[in-house]
C-alpha positions as CSV (number, residue, x, y, z in Angstrom):
1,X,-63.8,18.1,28.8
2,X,-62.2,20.3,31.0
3,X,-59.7,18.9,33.5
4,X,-60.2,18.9,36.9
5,X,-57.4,20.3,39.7
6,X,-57.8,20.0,43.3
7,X,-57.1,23.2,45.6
8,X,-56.7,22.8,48.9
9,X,-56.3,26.6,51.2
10,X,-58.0,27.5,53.4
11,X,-57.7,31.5,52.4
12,X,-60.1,32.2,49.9
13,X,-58.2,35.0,47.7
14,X,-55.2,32.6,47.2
15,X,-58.1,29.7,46.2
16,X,-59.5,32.1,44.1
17,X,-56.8,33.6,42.5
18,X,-55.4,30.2,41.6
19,X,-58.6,29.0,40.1
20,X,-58.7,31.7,37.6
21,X,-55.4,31.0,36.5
22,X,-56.3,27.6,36.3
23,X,-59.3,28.4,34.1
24,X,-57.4,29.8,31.7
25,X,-55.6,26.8,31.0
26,X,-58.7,25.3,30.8
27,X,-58.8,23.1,33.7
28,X,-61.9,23.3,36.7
29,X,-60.4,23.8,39.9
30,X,-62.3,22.2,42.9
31,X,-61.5,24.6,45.9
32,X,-61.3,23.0,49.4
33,X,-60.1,24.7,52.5
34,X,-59.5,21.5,54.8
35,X,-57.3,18.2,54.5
36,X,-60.4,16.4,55.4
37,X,-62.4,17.9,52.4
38,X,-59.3,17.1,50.1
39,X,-58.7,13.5,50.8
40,X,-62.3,13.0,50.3
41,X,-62.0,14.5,46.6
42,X,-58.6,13.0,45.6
43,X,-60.3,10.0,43.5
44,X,-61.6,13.2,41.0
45,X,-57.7,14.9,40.0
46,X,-54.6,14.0,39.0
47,X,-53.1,17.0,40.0
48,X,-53.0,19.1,43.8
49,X,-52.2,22.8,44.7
50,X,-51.7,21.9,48.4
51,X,-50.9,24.1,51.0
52,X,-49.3,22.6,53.9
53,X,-50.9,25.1,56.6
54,X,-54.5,23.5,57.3
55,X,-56.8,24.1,60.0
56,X,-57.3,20.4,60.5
57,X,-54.3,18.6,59.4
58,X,-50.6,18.4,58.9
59,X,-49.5,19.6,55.0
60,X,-47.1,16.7,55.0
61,X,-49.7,13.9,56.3
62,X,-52.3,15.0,53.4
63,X,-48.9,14.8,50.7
64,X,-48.0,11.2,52.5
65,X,-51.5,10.2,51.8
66,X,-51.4,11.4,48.0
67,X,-48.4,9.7,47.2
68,X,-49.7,6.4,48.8
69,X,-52.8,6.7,46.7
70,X,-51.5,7.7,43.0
71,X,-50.0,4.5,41.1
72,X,-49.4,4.4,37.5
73,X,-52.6,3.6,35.9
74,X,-53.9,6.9,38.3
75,X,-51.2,9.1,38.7
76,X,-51.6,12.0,41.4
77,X,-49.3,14.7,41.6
78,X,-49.2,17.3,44.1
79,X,-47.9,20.8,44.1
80,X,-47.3,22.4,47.6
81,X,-47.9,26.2,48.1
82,X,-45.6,27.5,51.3
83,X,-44.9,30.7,53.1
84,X,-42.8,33.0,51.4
85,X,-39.1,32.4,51.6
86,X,-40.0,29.3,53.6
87,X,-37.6,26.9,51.6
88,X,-36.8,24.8,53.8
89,X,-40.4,23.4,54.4
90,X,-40.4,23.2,50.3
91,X,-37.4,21.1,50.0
92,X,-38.7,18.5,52.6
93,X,-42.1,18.8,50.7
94,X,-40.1,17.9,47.2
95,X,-38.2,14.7,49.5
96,X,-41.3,13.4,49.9
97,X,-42.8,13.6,46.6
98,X,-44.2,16.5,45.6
99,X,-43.6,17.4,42.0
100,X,-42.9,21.3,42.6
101,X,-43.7,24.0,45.3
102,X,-44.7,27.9,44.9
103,X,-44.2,30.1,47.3
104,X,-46.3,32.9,48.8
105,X,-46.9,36.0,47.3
106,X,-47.5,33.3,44.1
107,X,-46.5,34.5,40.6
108,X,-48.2,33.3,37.5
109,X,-44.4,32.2,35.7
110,X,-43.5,29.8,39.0
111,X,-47.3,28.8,38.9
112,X,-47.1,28.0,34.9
113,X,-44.4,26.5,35.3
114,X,-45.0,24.1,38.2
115,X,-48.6,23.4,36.5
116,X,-47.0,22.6,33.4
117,X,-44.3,20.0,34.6
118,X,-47.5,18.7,36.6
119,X,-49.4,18.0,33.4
120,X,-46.2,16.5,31.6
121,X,-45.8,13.6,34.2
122,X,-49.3,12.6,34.1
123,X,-49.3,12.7,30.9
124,X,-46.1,10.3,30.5
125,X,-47.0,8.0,33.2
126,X,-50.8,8.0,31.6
127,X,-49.5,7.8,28.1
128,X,-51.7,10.8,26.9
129,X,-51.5,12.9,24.0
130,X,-51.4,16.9,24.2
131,X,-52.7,18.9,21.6
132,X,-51.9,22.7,21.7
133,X,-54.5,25.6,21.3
134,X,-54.6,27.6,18.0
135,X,-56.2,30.8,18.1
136,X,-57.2,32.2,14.1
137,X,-57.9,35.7,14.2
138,X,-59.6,37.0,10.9
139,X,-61.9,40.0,10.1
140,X,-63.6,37.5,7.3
141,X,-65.5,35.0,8.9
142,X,-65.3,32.5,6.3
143,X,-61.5,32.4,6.2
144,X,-61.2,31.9,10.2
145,X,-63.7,29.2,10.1
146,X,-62.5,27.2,7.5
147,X,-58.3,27.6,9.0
148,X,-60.4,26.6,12.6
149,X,-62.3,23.5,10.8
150,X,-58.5,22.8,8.8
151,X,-56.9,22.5,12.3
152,X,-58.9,20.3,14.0
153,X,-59.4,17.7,11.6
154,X,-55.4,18.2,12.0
155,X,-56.0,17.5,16.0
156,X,-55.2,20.5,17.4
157,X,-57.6,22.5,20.3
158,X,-58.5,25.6,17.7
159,X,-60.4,28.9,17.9
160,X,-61.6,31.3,15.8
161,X,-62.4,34.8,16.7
162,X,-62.9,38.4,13.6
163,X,-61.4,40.9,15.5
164,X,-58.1,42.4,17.1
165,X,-59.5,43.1,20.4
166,X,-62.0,39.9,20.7
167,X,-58.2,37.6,19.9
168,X,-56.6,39.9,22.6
169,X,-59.2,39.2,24.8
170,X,-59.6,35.4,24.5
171,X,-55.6,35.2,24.6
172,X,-55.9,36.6,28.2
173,X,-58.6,34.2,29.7
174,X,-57.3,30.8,27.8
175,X,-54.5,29.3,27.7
176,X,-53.5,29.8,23.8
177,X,-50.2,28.4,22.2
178,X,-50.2,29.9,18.7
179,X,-52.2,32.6,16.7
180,X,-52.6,32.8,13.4
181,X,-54.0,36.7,13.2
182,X,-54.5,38.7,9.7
183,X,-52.3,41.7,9.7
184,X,-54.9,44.6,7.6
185,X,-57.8,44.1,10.8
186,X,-59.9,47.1,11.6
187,X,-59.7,48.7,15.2
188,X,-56.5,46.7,16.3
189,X,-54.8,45.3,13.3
190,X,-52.6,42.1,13.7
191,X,-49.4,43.8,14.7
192,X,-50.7,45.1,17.4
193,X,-52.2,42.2,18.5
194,X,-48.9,40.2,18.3
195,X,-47.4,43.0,20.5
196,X,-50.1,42.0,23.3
197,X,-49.8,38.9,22.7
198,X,-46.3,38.7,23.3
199,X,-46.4,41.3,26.5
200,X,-49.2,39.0,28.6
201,X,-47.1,35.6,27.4
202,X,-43.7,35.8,25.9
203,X,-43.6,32.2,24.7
204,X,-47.0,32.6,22.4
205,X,-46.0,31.7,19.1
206,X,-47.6,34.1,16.3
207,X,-48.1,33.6,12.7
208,X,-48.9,36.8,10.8
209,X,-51.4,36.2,7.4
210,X,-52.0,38.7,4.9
211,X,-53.6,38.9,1.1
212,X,-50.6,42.5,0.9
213,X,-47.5,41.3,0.4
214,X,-44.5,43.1,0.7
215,X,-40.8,43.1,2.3
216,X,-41.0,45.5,4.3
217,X,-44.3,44.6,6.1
218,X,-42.7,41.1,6.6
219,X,-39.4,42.2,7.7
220,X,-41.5,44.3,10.1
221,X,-43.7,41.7,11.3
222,X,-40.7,39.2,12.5
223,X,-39.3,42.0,13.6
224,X,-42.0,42.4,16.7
225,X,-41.9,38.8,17.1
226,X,-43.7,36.9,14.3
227,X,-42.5,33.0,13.9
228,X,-43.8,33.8,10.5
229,X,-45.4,35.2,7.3
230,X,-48.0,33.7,5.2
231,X,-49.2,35.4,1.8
232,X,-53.3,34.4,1.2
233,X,-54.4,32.6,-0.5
234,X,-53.2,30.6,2.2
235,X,-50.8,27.3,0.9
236,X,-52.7,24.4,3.3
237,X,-49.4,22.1,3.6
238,X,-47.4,26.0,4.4
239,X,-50.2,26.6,7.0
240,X,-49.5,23.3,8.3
241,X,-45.5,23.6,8.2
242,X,-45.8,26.5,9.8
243,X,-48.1,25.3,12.9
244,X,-46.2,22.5,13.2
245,X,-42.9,24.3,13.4
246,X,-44.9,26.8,16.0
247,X,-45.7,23.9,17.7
248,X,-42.7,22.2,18.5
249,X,-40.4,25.9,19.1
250,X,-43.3,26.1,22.2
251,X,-42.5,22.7,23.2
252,X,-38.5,22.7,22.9
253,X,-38.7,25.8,25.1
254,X,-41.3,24.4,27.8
255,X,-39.0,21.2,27.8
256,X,-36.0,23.3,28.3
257,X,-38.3,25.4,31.0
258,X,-39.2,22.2,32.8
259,X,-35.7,20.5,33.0
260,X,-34.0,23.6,34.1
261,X,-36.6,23.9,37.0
262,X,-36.2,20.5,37.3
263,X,-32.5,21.0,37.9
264,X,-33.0,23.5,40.2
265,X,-35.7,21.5,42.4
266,X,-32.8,18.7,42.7
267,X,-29.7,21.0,43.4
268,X,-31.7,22.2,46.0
269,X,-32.6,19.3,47.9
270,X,-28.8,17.9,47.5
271,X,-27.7,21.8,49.0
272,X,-30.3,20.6,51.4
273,X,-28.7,16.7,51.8
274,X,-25.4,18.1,52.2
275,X,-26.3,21.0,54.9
276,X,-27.8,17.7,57.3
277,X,-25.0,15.6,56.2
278,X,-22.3,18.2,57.3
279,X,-24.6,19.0,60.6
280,X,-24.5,15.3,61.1
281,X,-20.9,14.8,60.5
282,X,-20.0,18.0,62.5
283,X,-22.4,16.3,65.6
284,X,-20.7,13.1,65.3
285,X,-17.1,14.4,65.3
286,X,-17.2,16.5,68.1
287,X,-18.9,13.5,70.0
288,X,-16.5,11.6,69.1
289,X,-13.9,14.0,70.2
290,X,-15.2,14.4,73.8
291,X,-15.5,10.7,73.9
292,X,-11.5,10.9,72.9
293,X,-11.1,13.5,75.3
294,X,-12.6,11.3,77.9
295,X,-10.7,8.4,77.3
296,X,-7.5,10.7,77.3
297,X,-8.9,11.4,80.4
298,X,-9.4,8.2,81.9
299,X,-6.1,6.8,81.1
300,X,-4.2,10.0,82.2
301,X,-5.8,8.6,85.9
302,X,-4.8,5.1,85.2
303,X,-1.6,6.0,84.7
304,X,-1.2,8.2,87.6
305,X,-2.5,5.3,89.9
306,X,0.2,3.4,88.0
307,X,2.5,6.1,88.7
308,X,1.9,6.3,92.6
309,X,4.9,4.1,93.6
310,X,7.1,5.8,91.5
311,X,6.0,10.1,92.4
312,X,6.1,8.4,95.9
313,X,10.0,7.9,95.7
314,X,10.4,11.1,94.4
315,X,8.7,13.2,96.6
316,X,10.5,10.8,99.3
317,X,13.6,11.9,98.6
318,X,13.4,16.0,98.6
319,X,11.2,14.8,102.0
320,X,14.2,13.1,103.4
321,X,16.5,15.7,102.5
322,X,14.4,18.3,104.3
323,X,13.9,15.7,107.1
324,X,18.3,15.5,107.5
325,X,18.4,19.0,107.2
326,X,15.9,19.7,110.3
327,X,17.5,17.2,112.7
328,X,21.0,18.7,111.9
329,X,20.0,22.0,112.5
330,X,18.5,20.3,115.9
331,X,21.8,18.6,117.2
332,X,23.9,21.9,115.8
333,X,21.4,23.9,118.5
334,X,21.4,21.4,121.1
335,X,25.5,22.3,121.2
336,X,25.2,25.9,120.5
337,X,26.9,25.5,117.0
338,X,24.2,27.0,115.0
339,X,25.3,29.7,112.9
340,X,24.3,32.3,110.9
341,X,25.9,30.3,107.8
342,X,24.9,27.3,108.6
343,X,21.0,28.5,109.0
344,X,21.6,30.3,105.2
345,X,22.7,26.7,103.9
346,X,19.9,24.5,105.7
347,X,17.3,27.5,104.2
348,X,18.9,27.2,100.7
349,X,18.7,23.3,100.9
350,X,14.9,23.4,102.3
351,X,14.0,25.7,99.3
352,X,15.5,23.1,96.7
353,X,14.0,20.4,97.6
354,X,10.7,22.3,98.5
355,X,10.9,23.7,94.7
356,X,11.9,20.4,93.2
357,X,9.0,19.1,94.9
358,X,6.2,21.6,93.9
359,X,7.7,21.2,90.1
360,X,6.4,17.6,90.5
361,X,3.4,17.7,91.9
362,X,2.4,21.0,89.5
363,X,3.2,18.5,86.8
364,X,1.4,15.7,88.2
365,X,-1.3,18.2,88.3
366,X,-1.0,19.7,85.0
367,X,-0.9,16.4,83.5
368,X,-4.0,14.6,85.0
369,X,-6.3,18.2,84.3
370,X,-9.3,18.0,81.6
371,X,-8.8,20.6,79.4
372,X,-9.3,22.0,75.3
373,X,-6.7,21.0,73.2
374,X,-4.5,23.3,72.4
375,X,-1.8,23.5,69.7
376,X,1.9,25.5,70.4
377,X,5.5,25.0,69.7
378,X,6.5,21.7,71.5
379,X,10.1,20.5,72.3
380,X,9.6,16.8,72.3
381,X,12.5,15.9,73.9
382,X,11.0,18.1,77.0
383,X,7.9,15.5,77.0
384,X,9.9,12.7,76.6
385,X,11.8,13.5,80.0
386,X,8.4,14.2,81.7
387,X,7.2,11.3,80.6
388,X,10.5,9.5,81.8
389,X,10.7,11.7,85.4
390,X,6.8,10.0,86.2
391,X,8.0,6.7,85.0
392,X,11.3,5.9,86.2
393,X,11.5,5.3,89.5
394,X,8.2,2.5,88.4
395,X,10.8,1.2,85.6
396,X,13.9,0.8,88.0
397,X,11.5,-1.1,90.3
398,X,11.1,-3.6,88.2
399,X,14.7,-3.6,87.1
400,X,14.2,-2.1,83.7
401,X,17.4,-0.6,82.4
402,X,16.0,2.6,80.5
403,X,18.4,4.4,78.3
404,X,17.7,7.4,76.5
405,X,19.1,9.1,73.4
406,X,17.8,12.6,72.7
407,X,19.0,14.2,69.1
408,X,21.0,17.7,70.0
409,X,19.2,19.5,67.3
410,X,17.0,22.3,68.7
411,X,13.5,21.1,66.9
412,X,10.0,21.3,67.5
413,X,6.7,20.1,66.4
414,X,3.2,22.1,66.4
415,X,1.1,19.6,68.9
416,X,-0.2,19.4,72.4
417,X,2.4,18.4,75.3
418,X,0.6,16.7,77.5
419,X,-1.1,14.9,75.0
420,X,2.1,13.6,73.2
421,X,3.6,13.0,77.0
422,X,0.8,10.5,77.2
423,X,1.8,9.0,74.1
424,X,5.2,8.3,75.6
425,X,3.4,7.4,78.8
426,X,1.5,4.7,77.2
427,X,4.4,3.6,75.2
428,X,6.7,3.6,78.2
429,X,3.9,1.2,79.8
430,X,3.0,-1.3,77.3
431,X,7.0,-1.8,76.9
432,X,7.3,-2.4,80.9
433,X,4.5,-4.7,80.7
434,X,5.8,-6.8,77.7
435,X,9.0,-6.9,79.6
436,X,7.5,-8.1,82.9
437,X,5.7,-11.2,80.4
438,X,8.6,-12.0,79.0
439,X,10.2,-12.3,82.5
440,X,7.0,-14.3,84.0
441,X,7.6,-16.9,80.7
442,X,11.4,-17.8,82.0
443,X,13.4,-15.3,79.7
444,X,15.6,-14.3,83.3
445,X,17.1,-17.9,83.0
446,X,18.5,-16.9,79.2
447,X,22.1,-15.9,79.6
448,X,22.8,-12.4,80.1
449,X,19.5,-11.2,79.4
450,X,18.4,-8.0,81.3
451,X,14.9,-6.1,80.8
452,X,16.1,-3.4,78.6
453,X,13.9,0.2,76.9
454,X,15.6,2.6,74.8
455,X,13.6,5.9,74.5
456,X,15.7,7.9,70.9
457,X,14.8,10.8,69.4
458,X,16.5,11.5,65.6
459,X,15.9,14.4,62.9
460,X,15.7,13.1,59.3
461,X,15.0,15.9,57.2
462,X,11.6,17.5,58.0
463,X,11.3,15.0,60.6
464,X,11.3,14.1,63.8
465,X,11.6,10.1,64.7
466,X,10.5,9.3,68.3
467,X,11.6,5.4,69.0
468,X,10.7,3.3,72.1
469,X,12.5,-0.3,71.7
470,X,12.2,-3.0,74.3
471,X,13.3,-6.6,74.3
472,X,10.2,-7.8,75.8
473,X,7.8,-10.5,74.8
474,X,7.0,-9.1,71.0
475,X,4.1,-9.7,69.1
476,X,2.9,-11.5,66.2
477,X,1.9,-10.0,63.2
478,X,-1.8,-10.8,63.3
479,X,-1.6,-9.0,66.9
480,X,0.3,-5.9,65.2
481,X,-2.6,-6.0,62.7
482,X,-5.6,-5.7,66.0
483,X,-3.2,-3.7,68.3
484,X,-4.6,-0.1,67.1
485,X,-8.4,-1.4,67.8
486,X,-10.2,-0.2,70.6
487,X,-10.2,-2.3,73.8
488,X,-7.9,-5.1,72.2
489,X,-5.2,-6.2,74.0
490,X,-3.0,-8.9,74.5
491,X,-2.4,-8.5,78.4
492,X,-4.7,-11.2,81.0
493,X,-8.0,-10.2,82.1
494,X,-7.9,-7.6,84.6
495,X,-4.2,-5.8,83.5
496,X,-5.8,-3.8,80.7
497,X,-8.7,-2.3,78.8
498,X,-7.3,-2.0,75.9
499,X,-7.5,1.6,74.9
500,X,-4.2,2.8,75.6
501,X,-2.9,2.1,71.8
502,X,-6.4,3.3,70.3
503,X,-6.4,6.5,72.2
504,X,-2.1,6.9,71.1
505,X,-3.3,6.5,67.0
506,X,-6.0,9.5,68.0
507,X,-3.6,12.0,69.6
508,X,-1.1,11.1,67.2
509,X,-3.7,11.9,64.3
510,X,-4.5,14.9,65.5
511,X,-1.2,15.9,65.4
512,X,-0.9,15.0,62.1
513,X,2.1,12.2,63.0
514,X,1.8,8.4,62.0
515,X,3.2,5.5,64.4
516,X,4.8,2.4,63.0
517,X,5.0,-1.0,64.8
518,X,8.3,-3.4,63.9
519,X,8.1,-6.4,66.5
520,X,9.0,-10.5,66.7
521,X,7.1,-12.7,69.2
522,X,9.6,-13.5,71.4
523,X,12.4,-10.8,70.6
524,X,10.9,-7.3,70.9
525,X,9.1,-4.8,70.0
526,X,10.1,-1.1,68.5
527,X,7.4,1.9,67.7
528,X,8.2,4.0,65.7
529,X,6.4,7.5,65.5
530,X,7.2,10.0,63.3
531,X,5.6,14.0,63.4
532,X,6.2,16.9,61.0
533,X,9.2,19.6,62.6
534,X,8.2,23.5,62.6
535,X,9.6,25.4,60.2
536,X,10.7,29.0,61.0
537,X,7.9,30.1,59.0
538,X,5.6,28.1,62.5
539,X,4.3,25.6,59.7
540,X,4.3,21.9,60.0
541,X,2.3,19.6,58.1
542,X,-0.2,22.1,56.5
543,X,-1.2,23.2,59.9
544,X,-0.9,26.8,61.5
545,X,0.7,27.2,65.3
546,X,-2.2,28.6,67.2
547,X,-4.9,26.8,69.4
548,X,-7.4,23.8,68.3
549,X,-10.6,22.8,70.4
550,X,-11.9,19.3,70.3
């Protein structure tokens, strides 16, 4: 009995065309054109050509439904038919269970093959046994129908035809493994016949017959294609060797067909894995970045409303200076002792302190502005002092003695500088406030203790050390472990959120640097950062001087 396929498109030529294939492989194809007529038919196949453009239904919700329905006493297994160079929708067919797809304009190998791989896993999963067709082609009938009778009592699916053209013929409507043709055939003899044979299916195994012997007709015969050469009267156990061995060439090369497809279905659909996963990844990264960026962002105007005492004093004191300049010039009027020089000197002391005052608020600007990140040659002991002129005058009011030590060697590092000034900024901070603790806690009764920071900068090697040392209120190990994570801290409620040392380890990563943290409960604390110095070649660290957006 002929097996039965279900074919589900609704364009009649395609349904068509892929039921006359299927005939030929002798299976009955059942040709619907709507999901609605194919779900009600699925309890007759095992196996689906379904196209996933319906009138009525989604592709994808009749394929859902097919899986959920086949088991392993009643296998279903579906093949999905999709627009031409349409891959995409293929691979998500094939993730959701589809054996194998073929794509529009269809061609018979892709069809063959994906029909064949179809048949194989039903056949597994229903523990079924395949026989192959035999075609014997002989111009005496008596010889073709005993070699026909000889092979099915052998189990094979044989035919028997008495001419060239009749085997030619046959070979092109049904689906025939191997042929076993007489060579001496009126019309079309059996040379010719393994020619065509070979042109309309390459893997057709032929065996040629004769009652002429001779080398050269053998030689010739293997020649075109022949598996092999059998002298009649025919030997029954070489007939069968020789079947046999036709058999299993056909089904070493469909195996190797079906496990290199096979291969190529799942590279595919990890190709197609890895595209999403690297969309998602890329997705996920730059959110992440602008939620860095933001958090830059948000504790650049913390630190400025931090910073408000301290800009205050020094814009206060370029303010006073122009303020002593005006009321001298005033009282030198009032008594007619202006002069020419002394105008000259007031207007050269107005434009210094005018100019130091625009250089800080341009800074104060610079720094608090949301911007891309971008990479250039950095002098870090330039950001150091910036960070240092916004944070001073704060220090010395809460009578923090801050020394500095800045390495003579001209070097710099590839990085942002207004990033890395925020580093120092929070640095700078947490050290003030782990001094002001240790204060609250007593430490101003110990003898000769002062509050003290020491901001260094030292070259070793290819490297530049950036330390920040305080003798502050330290911390223990199991809060050195937390300090990096994102809204710990160690300061009372309402005196921090907790990002300030999260948001350092990002811009420090970014820049390719590493921080270290050495510190004693009740002694001090020390960080320790350490970034990659530009070579003259404008390499540091693998990276490139030019700009990176995040």
């Amino acid at each position: 009995m002929n097996e039965k396929i279900l074919v589900v498109d609704d364009d009649p030529m395609v349904a068509e065309y892929l039921a006359a294939e299927l005939k030929r492989h002798f299976c009955d194809a059942i040709c619907v054109g709507t999901g609605a007529e194919a779900l009600a038919r699925l309890n007759e196949v095992q196996i689906v050509f379904l196209d996933l453009k319906l009138p009525d239904m989604d592709g994808f919700e009749i394929l859902t439904k097919i899986k959920e329905r086949s088991d392993s006493k009643r296998p279903i297994e579906a093949i999905v038919i999709t627009g031409f160079g349409n891959q995409e929708v293929a691979i998500r067919a094939l993730r959701l269970g589809a054996i194998d797809y073929i794509a529009k304009p269809i061609y018979l190998d892709d069809l063959r093959a994906a029909l064949g791989r179809a048949q194989e896993v039903v056949s597994q999963k229903m523990k079924l046994k395949t026989s192959p067709s035999i075609l014997v082609i002989d111009d005496e009938v008596e010889i073709a129908d005993t070699m026909r009778g000889i092979l099915e009592k052998e189990g094979y699916n044989a035919y028997s035809c008495n001419s060239g053209r009749a085997g030619i013929e046959l070979i092109a409507k049904q689906k025939i493994d191997v042929v076993l043709t007489d060579i001496n055939m009126a019309e079309i003899n059996g040379l010719e016949v393994l020619k065509q044979a070979k042109l309309l299916f390459p893997d057709i195994e032929v065996i040629m017959t004769t009652g002429h012997g001779g080398y050269e007709l053998a030689v010739q015969c293997l020649r075109a294609g022949a598996l092999d050469y059998l002298l009649k009267p025919i030997n029954l156990e070489q007939l069968l060797w020789a079947v046999e061995k036709a058999t299993e060439k056909i089904r070493l090369f469909r195996s190797s067909l079906y496990r290199t497809r096979e291969l190529k279905l799942s590279s595919e659909i990890m190709n197609k894995m890895n595209e999403e996963q690297e969309k998602i990844i890329t997705e996920r990264t730059a959110k992440l970045n602008q939620t860095q960026a933001t958090l830059i962002q948000t504790s650049k105007l913390a630190t400025l409303g931090e910073m408000s005492a301290g800009m205050a004093h020094e814009l206060n004191q370029p303010l006073g200076g122009i303020s002593l300049v005006s009321q001298t010039m005033k009282k030198l009027k009032a008594r007619n002792l202006l002069t020419d020089e002394e105008i000259d000197r007031s207007i050269k002391d107005i434009d210094t302190c005018v100019k130091r005052m625009t250089k800080i608020i341009q800074h104060v600007r610079t720094f608090a502005r949301q911007e891309n990140l971008k990479f250039s040659e950095v002098n870090v002991n330039e950001t150091v002092d910036s960070a240092v002129m916004l944070l001073g005058e704060q220090l010395r009011l809460h009578g923090v003695e801050l020394k500095t030590e800045f390495t003579p060697a001209l070097v710099k590092v590839l990085g942002e500088p207004y990033q890395l000034e925020q580093v120092w900024i929070n640095l700078i901070s947490n050290a003030r406030d782990a001094l002001e603790e240790r204060e609250a806690k007593g430490a101003e009764k110990e003898v000769g203790y002062t509050k003290q920071l020491l901001l260094r900068t030292r070259v070793e090697g290819d490297e530049l050390f950036v330390e920040c040392t305080d003798n502050g209120i330290g911390m223990t190990q199991e809060q050195v472990a937390k300090v990096f994570e994102p809204f710990y801290t160690t300061k009372p409620v309402g005196k921090g959120m907790g990002l300030g040392m999260s948001i350092t380890y990002g811009i420090l990563e970014s820049h390719k640097g590493t921080i270290e943290i050495r510190s004693e409960k009740g002694k001090g604390t020390t960080m320790l950062i350490k970034l990659k110095i530009l070579n003259s070649t404008g390499h540091a660290g693998g990276q490139e001087t030019g700009e990176k957006t995040v």
